[in-house]
DSSP file (Angstrom, degrees, kcal/mol; ACC not computed):
  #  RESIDUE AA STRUCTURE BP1 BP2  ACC     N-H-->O    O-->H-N    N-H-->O    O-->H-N    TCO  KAPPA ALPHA  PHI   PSI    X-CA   Y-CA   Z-CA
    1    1 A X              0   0    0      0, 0.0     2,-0.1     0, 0.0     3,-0.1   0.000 360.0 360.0 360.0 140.2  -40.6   -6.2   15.1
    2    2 A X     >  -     0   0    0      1,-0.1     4,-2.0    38,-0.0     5,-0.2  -0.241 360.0-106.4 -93.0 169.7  -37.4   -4.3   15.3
    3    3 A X  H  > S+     0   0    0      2,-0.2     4,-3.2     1,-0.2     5,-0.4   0.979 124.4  32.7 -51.9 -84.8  -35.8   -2.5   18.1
    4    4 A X  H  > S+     0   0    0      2,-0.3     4,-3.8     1,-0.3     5,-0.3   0.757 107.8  67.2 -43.1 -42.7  -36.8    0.9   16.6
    5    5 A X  H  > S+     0   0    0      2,-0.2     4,-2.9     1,-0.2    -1,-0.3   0.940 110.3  39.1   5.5 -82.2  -39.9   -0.4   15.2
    6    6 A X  H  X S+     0   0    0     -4,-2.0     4,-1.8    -3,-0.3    -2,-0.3   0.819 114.8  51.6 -71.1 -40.3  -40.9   -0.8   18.9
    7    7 A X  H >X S+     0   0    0     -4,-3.2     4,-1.6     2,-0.2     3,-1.0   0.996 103.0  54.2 -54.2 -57.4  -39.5    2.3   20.1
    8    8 A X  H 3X>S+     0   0    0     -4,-3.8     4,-2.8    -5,-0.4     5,-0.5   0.947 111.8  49.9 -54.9 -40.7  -41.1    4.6   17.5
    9    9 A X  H 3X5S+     0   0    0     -4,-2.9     4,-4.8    -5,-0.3    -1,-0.2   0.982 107.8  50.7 -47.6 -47.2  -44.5    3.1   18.6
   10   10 A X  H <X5S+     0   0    0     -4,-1.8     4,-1.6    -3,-1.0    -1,-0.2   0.810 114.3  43.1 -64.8 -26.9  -43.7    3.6   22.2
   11   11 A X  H  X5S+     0   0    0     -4,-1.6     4,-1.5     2,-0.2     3,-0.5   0.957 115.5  50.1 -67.4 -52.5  -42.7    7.6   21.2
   12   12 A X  H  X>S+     0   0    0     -4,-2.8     5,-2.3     1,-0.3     4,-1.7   0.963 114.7  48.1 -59.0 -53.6  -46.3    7.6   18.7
   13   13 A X  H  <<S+     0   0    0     -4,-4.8    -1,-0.3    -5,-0.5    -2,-0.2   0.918 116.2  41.7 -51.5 -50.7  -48.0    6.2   22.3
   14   14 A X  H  <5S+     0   0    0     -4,-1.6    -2,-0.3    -3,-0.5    -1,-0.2   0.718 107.0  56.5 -84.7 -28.0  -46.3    9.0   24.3
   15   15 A X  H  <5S-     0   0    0     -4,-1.5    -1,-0.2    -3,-0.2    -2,-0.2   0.587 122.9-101.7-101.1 -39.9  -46.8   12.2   21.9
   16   16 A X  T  <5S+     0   0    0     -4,-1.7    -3,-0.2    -5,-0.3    -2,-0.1   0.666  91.0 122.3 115.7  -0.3  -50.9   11.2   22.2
   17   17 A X      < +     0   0    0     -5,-2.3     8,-0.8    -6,-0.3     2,-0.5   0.718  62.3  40.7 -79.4 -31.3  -50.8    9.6   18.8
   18   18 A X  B    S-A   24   0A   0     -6,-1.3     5,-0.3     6,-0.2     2,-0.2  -0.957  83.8-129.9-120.4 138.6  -51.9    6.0   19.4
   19   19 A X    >   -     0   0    0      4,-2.1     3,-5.9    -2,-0.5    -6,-0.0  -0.557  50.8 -80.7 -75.3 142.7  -55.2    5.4   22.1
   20   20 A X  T 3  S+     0   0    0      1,-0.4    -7,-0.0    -2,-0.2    -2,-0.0   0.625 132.4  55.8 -21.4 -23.4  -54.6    3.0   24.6
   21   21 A X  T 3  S-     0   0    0      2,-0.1    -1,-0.4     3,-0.1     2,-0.3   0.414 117.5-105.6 -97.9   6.0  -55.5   -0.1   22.0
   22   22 A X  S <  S+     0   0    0     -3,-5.9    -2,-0.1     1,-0.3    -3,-0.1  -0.508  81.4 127.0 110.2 -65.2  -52.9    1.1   19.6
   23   23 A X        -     0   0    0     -2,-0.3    -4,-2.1    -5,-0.3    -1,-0.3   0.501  62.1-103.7 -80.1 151.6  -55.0    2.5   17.2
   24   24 A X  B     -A   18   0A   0     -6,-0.2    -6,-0.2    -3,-0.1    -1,-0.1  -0.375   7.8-147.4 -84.1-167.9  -54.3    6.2   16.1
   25   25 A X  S    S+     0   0    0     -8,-0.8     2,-0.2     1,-0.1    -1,-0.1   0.585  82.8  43.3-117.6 -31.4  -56.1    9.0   17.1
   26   26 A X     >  -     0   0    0     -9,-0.3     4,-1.6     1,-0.0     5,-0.1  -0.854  61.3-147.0-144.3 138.4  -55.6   11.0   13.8
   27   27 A X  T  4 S+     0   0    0     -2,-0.2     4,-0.2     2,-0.2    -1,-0.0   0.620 104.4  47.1-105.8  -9.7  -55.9    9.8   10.0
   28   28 A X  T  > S+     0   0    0      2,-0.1     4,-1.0     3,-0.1    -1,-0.1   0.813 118.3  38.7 -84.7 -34.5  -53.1   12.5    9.0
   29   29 A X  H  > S+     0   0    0      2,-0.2     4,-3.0     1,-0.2     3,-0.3   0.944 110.5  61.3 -84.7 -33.6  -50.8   11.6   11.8
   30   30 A X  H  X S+     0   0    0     -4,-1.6     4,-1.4     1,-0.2     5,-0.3   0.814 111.5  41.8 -17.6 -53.3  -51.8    7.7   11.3
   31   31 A X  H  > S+     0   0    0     -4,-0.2     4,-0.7     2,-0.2    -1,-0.2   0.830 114.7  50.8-102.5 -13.8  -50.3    8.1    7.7
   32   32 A X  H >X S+     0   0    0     -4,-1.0     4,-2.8    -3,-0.3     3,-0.5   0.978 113.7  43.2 -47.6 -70.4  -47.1   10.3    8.8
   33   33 A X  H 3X S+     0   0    0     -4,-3.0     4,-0.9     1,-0.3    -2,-0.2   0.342 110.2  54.1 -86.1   3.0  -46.1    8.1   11.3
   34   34 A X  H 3X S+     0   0    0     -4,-1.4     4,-1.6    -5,-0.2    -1,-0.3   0.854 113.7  51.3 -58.3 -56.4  -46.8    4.6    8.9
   35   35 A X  H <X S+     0   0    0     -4,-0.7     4,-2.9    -3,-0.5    -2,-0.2   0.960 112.8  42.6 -24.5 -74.9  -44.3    6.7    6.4
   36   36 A X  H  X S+     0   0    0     -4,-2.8     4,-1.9     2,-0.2     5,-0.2   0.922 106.4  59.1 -51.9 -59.8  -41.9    7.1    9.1
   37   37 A X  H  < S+     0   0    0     -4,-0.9    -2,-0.2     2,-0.3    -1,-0.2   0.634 105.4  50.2  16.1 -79.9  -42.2    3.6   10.3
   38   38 A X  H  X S+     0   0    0     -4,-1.6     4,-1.6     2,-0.2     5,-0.2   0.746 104.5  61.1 -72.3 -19.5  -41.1    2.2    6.7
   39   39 A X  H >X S+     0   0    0     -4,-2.9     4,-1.0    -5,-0.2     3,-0.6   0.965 104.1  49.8  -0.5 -77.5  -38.3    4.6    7.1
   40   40 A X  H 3X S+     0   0    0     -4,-1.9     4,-0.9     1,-0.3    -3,-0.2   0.660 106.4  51.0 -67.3 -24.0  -37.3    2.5   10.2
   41   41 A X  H 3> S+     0   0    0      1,-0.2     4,-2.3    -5,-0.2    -1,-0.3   0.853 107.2  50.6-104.4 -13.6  -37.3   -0.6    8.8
   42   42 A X  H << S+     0   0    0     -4,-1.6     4,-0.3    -3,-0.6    -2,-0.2   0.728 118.8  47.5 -67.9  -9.8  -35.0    0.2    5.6
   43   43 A X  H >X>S+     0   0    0     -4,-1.0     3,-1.7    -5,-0.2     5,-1.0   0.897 111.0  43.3 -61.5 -45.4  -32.9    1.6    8.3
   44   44 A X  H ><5S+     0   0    0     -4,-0.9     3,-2.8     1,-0.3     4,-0.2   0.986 107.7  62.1 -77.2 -53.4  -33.0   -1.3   10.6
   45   45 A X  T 3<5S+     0   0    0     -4,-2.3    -1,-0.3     1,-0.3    -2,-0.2   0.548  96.7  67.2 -71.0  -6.9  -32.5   -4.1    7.6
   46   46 A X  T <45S-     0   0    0     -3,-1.7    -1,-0.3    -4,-0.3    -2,-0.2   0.783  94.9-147.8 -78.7  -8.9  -29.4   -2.4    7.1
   47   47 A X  T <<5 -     0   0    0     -3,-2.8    -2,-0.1    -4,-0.6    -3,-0.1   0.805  26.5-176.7  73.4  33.6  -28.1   -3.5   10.1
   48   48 A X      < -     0   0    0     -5,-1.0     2,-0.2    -4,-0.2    -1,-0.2  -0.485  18.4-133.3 -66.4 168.2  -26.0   -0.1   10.5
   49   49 A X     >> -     0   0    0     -2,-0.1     4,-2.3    -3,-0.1     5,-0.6  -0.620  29.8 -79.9-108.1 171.6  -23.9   -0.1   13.5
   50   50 A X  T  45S+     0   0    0      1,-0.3     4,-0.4    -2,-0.2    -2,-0.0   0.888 131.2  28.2 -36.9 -42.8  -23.3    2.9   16.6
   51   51 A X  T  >5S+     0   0    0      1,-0.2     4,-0.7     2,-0.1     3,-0.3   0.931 122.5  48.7-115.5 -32.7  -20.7    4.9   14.4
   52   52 A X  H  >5S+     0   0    0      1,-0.2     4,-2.5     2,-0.2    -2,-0.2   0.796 111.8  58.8 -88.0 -34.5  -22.1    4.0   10.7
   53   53 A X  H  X5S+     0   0    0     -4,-2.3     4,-1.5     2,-0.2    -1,-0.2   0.742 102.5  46.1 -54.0 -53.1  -25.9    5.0   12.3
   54   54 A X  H >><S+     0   0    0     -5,-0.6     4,-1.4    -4,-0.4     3,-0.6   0.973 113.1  50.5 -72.9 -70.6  -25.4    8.4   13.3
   55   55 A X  H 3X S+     0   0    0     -4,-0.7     4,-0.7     1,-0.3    -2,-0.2   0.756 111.6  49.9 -51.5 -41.0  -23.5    9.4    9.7
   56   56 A X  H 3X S+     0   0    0     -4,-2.5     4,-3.4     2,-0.2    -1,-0.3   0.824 103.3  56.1-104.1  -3.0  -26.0    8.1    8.0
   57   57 A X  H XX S+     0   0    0     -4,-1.5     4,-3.1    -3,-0.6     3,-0.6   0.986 114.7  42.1 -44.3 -92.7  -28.9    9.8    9.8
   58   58 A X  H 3X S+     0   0    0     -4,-1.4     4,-0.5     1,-0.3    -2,-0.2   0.531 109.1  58.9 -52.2 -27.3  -27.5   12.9    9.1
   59   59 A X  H >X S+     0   0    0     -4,-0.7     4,-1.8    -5,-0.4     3,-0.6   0.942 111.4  42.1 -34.2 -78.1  -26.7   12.0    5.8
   60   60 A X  H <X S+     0   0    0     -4,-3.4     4,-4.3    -3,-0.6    -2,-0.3   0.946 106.6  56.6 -14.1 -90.1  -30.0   11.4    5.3
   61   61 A X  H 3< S+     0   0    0     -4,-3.1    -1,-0.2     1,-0.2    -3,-0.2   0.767 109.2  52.1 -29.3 -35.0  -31.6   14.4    7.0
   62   62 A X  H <<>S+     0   0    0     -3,-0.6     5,-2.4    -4,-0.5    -1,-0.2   0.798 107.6  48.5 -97.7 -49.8  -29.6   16.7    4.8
   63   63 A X  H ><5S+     0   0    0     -4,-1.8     3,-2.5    -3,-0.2    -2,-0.2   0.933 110.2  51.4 -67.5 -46.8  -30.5   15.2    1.7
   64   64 A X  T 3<5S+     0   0    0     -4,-4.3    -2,-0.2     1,-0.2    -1,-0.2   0.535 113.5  44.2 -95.5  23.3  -34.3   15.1    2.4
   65   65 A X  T 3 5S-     0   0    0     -5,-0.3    -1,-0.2     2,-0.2    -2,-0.1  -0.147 115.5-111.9-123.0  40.3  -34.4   18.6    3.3
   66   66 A X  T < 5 +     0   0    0     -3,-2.5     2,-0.4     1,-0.2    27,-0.3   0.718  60.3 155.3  48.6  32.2  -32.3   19.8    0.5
   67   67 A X      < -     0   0    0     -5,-2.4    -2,-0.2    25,-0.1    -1,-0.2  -0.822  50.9-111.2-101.7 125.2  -29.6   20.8    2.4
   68   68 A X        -     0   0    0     -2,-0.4    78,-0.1     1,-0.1     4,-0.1  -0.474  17.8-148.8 -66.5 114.2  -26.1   20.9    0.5
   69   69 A X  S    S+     0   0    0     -2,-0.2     2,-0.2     2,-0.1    -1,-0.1   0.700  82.9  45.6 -56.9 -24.9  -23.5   17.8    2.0
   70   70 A X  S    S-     0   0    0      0, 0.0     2,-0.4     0, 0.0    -2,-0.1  -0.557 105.2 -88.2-112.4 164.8  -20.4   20.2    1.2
   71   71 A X        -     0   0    0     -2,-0.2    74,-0.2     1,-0.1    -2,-0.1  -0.630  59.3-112.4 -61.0  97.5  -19.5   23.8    1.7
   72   72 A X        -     0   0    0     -2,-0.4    72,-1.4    72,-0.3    71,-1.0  -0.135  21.0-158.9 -33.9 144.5  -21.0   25.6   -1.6
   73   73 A X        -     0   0    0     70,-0.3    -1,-0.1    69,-0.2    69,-0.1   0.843  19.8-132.6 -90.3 -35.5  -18.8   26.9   -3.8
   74   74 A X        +     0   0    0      1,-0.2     2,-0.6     2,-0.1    -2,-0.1   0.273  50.1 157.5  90.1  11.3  -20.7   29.5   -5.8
   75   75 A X    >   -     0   0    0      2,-0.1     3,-2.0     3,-0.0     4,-0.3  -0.614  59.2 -97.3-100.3 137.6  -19.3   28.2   -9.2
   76   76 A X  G >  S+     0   0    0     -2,-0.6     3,-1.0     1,-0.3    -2,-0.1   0.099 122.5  50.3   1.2 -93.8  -20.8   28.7  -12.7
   77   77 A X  G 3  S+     0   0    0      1,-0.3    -1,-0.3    13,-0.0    -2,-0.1   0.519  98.0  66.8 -41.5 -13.4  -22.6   25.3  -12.6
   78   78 A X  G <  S+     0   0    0     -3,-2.0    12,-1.0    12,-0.1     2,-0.5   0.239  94.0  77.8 -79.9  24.3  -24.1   25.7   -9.2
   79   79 A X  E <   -B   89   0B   0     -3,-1.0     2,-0.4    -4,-0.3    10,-0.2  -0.750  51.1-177.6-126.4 177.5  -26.4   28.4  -10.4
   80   80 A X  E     -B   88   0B   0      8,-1.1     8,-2.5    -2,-0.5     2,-1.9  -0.970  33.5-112.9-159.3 156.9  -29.5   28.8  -12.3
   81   81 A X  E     +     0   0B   0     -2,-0.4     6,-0.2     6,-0.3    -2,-0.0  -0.394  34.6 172.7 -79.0  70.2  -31.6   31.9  -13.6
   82   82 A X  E    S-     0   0B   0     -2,-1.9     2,-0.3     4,-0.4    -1,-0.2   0.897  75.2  -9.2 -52.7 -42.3  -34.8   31.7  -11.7
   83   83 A X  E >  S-B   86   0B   0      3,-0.8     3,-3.9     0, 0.0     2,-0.3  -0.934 109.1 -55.2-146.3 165.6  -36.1   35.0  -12.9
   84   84 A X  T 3  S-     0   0    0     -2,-0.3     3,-0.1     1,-0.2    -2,-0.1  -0.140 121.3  -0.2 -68.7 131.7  -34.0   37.6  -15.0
   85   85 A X  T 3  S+     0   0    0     -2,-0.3     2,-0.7     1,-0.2    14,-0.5   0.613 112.9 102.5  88.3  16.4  -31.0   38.8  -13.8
   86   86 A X  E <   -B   83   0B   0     -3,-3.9    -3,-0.8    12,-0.1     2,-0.5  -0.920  49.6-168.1-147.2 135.8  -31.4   36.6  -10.7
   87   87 A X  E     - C   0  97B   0     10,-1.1    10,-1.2    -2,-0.7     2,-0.4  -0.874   8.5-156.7 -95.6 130.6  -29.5   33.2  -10.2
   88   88 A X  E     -BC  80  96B   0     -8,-2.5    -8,-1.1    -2,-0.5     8,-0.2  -0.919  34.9-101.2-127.0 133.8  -30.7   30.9   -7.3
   89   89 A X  E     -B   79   0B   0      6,-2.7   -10,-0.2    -2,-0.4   -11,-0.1  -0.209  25.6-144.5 -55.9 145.1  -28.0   28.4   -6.0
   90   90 A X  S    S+     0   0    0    -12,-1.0     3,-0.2     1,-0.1    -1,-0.1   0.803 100.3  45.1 -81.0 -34.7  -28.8   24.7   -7.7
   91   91 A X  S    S+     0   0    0      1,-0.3     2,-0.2   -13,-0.2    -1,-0.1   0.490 125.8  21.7 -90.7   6.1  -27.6   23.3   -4.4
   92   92 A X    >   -     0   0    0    -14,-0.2     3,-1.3     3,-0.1    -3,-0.4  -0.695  65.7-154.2-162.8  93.4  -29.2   25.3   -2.0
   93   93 A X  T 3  S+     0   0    0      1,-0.4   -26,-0.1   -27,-0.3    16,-0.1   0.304  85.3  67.3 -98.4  15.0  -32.2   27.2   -3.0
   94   94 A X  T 3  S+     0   0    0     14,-0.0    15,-1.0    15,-0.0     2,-0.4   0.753  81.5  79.7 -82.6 -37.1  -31.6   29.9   -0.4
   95   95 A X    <   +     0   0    0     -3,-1.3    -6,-2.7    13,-0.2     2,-0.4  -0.600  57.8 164.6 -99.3 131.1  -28.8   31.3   -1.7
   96   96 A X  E     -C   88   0B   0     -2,-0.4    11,-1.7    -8,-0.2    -8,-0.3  -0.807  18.7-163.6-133.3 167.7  -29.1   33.9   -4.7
   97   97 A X  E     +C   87   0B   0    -10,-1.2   -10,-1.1    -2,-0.4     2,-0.2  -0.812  14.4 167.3-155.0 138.9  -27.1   36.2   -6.2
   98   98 A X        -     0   0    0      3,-0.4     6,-1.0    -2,-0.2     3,-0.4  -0.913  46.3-109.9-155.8 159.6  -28.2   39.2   -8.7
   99   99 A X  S    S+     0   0    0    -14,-0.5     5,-0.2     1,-0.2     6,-0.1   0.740 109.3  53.9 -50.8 -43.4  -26.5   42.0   -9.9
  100  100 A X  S    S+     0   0    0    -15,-0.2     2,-0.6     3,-0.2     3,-0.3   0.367  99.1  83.4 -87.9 -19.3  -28.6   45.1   -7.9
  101  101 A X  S >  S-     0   0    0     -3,-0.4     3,-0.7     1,-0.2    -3,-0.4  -0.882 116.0 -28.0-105.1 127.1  -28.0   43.3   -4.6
  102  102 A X  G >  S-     0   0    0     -2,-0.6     3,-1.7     1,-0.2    -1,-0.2   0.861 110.7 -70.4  26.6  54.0  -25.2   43.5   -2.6
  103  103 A X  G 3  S-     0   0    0     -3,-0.3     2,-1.8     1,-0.3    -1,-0.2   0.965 100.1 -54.8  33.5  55.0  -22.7   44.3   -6.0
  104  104 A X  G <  S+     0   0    0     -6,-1.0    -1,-0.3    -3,-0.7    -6,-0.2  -0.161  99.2 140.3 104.3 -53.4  -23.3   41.0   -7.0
  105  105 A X    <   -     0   0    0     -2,-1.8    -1,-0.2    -3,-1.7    -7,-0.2  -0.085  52.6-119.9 -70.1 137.9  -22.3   39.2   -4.3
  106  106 A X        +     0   0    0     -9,-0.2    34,-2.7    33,-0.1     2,-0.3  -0.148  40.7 173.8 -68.6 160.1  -24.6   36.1   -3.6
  107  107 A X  B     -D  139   0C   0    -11,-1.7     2,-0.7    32,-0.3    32,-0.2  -0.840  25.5 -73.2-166.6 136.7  -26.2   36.1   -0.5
  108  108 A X    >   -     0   0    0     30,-0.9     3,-2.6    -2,-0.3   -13,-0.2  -0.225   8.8-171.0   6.9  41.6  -29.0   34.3    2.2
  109  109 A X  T 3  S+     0   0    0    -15,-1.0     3,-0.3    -2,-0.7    -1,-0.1   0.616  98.2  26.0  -1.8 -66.5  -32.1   34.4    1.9
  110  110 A X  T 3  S+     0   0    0      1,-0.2    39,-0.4    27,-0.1    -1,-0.3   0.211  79.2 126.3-101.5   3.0  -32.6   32.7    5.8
  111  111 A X  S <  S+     0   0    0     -3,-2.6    38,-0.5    25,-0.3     2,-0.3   0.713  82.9  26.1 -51.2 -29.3  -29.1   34.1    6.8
  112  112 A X  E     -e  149   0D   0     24,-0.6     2,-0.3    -3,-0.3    -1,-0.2  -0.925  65.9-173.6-140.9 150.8  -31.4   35.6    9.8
  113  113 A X  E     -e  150   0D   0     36,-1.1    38,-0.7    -2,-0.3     2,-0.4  -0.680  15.5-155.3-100.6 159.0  -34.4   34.3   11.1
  114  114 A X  E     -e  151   0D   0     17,-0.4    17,-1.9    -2,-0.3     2,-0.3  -0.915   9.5-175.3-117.2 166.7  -36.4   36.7   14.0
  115  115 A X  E     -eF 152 130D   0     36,-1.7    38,-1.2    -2,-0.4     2,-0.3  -0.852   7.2-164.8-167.6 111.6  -38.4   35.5   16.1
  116  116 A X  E     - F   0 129D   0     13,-0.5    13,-1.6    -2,-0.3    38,-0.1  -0.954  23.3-122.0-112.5 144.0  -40.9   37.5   19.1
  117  117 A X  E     - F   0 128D   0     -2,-0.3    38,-0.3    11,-0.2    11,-0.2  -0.025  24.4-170.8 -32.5 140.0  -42.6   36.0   22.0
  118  118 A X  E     - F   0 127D   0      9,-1.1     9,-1.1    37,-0.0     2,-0.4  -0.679  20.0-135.1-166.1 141.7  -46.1   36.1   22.7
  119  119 A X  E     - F   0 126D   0      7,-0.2     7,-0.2    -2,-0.2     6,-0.1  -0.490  23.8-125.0 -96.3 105.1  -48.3   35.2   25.6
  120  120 A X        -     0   0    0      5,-2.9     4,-0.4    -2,-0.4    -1,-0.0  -0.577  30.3-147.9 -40.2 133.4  -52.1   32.8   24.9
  121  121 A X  S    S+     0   0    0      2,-0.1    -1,-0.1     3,-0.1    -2,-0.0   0.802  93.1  37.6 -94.4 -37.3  -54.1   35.6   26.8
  122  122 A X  S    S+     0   0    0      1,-0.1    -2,-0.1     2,-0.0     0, 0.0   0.968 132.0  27.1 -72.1 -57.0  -56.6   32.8   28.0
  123  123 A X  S    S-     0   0    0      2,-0.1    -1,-0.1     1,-0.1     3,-0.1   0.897  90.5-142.6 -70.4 -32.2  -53.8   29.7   28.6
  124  124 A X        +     0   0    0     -4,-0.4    -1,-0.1     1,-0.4    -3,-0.1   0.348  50.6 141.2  73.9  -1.3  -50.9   31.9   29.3
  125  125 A X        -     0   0    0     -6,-0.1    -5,-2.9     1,-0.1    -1,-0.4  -0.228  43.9-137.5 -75.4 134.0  -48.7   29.7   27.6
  126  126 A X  E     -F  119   0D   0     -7,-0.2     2,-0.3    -3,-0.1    -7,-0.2  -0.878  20.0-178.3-112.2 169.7  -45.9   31.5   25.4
  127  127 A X  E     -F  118   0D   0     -9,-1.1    -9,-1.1    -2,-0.3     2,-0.3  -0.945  31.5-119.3-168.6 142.1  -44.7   30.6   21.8
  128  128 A X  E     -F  117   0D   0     -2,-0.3     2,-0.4   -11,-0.2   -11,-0.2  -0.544  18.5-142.7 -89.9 132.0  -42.2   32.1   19.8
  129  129 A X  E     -F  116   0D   0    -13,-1.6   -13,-0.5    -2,-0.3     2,-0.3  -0.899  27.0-157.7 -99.6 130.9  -43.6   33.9   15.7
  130  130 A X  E     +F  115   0D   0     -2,-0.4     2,-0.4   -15,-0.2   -15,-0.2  -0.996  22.7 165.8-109.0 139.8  -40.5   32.9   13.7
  131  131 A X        -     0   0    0    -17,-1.9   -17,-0.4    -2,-0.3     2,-0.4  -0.960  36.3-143.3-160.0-179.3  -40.2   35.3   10.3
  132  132 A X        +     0   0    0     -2,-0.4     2,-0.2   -19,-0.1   -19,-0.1  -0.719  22.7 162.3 -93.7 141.0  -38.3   36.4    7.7
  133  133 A X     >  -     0   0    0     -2,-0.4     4,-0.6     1,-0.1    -1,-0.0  -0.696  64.1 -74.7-138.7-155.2  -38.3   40.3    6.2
  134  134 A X  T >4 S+     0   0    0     -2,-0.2     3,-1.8     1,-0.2    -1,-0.1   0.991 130.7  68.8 -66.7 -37.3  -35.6   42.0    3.8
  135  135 A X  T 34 S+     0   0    0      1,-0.3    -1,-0.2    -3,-0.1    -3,-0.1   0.899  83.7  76.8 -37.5 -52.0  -33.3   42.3    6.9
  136  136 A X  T 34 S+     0   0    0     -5,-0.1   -24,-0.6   -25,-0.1   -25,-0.3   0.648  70.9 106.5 -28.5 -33.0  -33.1   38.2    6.6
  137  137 A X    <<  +     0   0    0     -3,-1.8     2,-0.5    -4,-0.6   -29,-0.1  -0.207  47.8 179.8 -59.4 116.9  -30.6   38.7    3.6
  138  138 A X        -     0   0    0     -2,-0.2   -30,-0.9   -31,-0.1   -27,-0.1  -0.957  22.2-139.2-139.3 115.5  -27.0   37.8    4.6
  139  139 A X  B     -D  107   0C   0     -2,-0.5     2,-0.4   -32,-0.2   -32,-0.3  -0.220  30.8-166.1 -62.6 163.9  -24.0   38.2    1.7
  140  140 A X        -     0   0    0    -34,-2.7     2,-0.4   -33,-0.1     4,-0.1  -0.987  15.6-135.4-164.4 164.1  -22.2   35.3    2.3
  141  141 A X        -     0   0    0     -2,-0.4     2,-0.1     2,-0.1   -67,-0.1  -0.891  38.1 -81.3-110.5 132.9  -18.7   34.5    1.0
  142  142 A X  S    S+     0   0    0     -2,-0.4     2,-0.4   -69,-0.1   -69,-0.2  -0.452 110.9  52.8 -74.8 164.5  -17.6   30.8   -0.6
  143  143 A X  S    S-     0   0    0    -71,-1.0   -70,-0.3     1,-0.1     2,-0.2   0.850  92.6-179.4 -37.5 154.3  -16.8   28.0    0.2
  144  144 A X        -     0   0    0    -72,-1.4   -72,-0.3    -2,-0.4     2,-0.3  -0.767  25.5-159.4 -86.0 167.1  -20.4   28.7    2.4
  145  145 A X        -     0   0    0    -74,-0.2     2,-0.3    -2,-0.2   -74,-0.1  -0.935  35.6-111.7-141.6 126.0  -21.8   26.3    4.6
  146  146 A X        +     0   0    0     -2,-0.3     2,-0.3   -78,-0.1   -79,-0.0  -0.489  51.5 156.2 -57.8 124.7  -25.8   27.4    4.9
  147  147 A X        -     0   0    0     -2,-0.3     2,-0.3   -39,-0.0    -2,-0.1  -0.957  31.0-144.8-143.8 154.2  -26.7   28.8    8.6
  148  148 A X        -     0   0    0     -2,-0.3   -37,-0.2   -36,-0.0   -36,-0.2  -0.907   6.5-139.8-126.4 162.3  -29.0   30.7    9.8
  149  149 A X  E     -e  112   0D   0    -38,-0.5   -36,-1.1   -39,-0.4     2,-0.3  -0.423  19.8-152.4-105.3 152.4  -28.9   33.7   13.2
  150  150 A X  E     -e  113   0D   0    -38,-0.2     2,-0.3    -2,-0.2   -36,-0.2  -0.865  16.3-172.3-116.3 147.9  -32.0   33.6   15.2
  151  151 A X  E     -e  114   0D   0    -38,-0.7   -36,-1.7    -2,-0.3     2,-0.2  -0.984  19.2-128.8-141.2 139.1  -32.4   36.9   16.6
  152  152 A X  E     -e  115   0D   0     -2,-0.3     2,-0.3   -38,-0.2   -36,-0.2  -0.522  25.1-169.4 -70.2 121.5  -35.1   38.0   19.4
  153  153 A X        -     0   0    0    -38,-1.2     3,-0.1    -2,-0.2    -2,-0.0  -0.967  29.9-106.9-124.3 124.3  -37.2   41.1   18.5
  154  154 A X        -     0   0    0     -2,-0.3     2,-0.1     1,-0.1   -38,-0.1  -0.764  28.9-127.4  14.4  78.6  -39.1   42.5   20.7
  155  155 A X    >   -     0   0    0    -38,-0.3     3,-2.0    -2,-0.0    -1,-0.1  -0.085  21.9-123.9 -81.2 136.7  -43.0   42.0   20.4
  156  156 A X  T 3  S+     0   0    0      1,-0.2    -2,-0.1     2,-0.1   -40,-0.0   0.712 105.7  70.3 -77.8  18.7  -44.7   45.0   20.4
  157  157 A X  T 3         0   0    0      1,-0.2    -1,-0.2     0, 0.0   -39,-0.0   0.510 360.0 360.0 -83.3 -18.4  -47.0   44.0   23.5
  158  158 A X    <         0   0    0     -3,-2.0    -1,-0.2     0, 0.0    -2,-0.1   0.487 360.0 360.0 -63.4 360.0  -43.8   44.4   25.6
C-alpha cells in the first residue's frame, strides 16, 4: 500500500466515511472514494517527485474540469455555434460571444458568482446560496484567463 494509498484512507476514516472496521458507511461515497483511490495509485506508480507532483496535480485538475491550460485567445477556431448567432468558446464553455450582447464582444458567463448567507433556524449554523443571474455576464478581453468575482449580497432576512 502506498504512502497516499494510506493517507487517503486515513482522510475517508476522518470525513466519517469508513466505520471503525474500515468498511464504508455509504454505497455512493464507497464508489467515489474507490474511483479516487485508483487515481492515487496511477499517480503514485509514477513515482513523481516534490516539484514534478504539484504541476501535475494541477495539470490534472484543469483538464478534468474543463478548464483551459493557456490564456484563451478568442480566435476563429476556438469557437463553435451552439445556437444561432451565438458562438460558445470550444475551450472553455463559459465564455460566449453573440452579436446582441455586449457589441460582440465575448464575454463570461461565471465572470461573477453572488453568494448570501443564511442562518439553519433550528441548528443555527450558517451556509452561504451561491448563484448566478444576468448580472453574472463579464465581457472579457483576450488573451483571457477564466476567473470568477464572488460577491456578497445581502439576504433579504437581513
Amino acid at each position: 500500500m502506498s504512502n497516499l494509498h494510506a493517507h487517503a484512507l486515513m482522510e475517508f476514516k476522518a470525513a466519517g466515511w469508513l466505520d471503525g472496521t474500515g468498511a464504508y458507511r455509504d454505497e455512493m461515497q464507497a464508489a467515489i472514494c474507490e474511483h479516487v483511490l485508483t487515481l492515487l495509485k496511477v499517480f503514485a506508480d509514477e513515482g513523481h517527485s516534490g516539484s514534478t507532483a504539484p504541476y501535475a496535480v494541477n495539470m490534472f485538475k484543469k483538464l478534468a474540469m474543463f478548464e483551459p491550460l493557456v490564456p484563451l485567445t478568442g480566435e476563429d477556431w476556438e469557437w463553435h455555434e451552439a445556437s444561432e448567432g451565438v458562438f460558445q468558446n470550444k475551450r472553455c464553455s463559459r465564455v460566449f460571444k453573440q452579436a446582441d450582447r455586449f457589441n460582440g464582444q465575448a464575454y463570461d458567463i461565471d465572470g461573477r458568482v453572488f453568494y448570501e448567507w443564511y442562518t439553519d433556524k433550528e441548528t443555527g449554523e450558517k451556509y452561504k446560496s451561491h448563484y448566478t443571474s444576468r448580472d453574472s455576464l463579464v465581457p472579457v478581453s483576450f488573451p483571457y484567463t477564466p476567473s470568477t468575482e464572488y460577491v456578497e449580497r445581502p439576504s433579504e432576512a437581513s
